[in-house]
C-alpha positions in Angstrom: 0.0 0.0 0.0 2.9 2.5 0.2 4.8 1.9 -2.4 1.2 2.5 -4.0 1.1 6.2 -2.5 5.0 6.2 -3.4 4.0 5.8 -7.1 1.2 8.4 -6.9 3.3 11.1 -5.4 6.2 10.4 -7.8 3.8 10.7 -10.4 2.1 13.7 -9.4 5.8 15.2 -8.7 6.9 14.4 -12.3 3.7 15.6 -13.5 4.2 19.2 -11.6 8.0 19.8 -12.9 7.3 18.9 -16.5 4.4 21.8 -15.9 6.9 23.9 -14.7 9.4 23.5 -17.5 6.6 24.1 -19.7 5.4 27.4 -17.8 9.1 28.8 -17.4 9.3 28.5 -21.7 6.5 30.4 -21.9 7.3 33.0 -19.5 10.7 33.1 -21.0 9.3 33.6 -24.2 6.9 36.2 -23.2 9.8 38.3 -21.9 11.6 38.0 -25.0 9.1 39.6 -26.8 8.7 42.3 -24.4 12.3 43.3 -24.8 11.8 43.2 -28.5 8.7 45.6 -28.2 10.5 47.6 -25.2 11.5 50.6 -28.0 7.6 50.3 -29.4 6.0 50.7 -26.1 8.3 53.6 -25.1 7.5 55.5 -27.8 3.9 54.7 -27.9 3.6 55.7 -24.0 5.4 59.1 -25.3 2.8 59.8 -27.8 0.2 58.9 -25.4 2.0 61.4 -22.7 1.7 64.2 -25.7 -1.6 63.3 -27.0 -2.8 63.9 -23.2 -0.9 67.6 -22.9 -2.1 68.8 -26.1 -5.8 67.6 -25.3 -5.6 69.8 -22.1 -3.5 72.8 -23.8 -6.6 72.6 -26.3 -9.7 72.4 -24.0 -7.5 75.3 -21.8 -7.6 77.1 -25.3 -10.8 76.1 -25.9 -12.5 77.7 -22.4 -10.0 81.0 -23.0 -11.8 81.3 -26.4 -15.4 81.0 -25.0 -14.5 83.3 -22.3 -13.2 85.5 -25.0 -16.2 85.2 -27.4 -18.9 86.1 -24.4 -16.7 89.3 -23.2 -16.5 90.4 -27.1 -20.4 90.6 -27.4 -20.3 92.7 -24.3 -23.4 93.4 -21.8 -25.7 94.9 -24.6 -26.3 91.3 -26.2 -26.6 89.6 -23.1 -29.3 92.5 -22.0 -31.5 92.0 -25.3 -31.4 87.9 -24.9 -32.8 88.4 -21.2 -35.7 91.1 -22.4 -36.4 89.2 -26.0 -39.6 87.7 -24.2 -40.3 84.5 -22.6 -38.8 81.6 -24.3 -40.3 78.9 -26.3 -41.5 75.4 -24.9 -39.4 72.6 -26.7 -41.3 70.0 -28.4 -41.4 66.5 -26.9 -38.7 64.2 -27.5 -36.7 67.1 -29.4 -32.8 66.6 -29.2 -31.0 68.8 -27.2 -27.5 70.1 -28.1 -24.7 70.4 -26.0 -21.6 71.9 -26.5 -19.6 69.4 -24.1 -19.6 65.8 -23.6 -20.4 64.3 -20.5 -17.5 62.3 -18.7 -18.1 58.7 -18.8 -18.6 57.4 -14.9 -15.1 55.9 -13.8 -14.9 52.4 -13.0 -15.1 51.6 -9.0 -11.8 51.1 -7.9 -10.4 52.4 -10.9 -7.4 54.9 -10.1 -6.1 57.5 -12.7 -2.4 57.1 -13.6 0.3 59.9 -14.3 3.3 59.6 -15.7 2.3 56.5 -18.0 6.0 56.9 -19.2 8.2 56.6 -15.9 5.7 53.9 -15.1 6.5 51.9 -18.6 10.4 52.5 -18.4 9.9 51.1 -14.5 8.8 47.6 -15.5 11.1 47.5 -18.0 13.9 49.0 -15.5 12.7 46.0 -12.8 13.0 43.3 -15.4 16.6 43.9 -15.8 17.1 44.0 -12.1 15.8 40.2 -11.9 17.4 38.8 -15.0 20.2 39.7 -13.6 
């Protein structure tokens, strides 16, 4: 009866290293290709670190320039828009415009990240450290 349960756990042993061997290819693999892509992701975090500037130097420019355009018509158009008389009802189910976007509802638990790049170059930093 033990060498029975012997056999088994030799078996099962066996059966967990050749798993292993097979998991630590893959991984190897896997990190192989992230080094090959390391240059690729850098640069793509970079343009993703620019795309997000100028999308806020823009929507800065963009409030300046509304502030601008109600301060050019002055206090005169604002005065005849209040006095023009009572304003219409809309007609049910008529589409609204507005002039911003709402902000999709975050994610719970969801955290915004800064500095996408230093956080790419990190991993890639760590990496090393271990191969090593």
């Amino acid at each position: 009866m033990s060498t029975l349960i012997d056999v088994a756990i030799l078996v099962l042993l066996i059966g967990t290293l050749s798993y292993t061997f097979v998991v630590d290819r893959r991984v190897r693999r896997m990190m192989q290709a992230l080094k090959e892509m390391q240059p690729m992701i850098g640069s793509f975090s970079d343009a993703v670190d620019r795309s997000e500037s100028t999308v806020s130097a823009l929507r800065s420019m963009g409030q300046a320039e509304g502030l601008f355009s109600n301060l050019q018509r002055g206090p005169s158009a604002t005065a005849s828009a209040s006095t023009s008389g009572p304003a219409e009802p809309k007609a049910a189910g008529a589409a609204e415009f507005r002039s911003r976007r709402e902000r999709p509802a975050r994610p719970q638990g969801a955290t915004p990240v800064h500095g996408k790049s230093e956080l790419v170059r990190g991993f890639f930093e760590t990496v090393r450290k271990r191969e090593v």
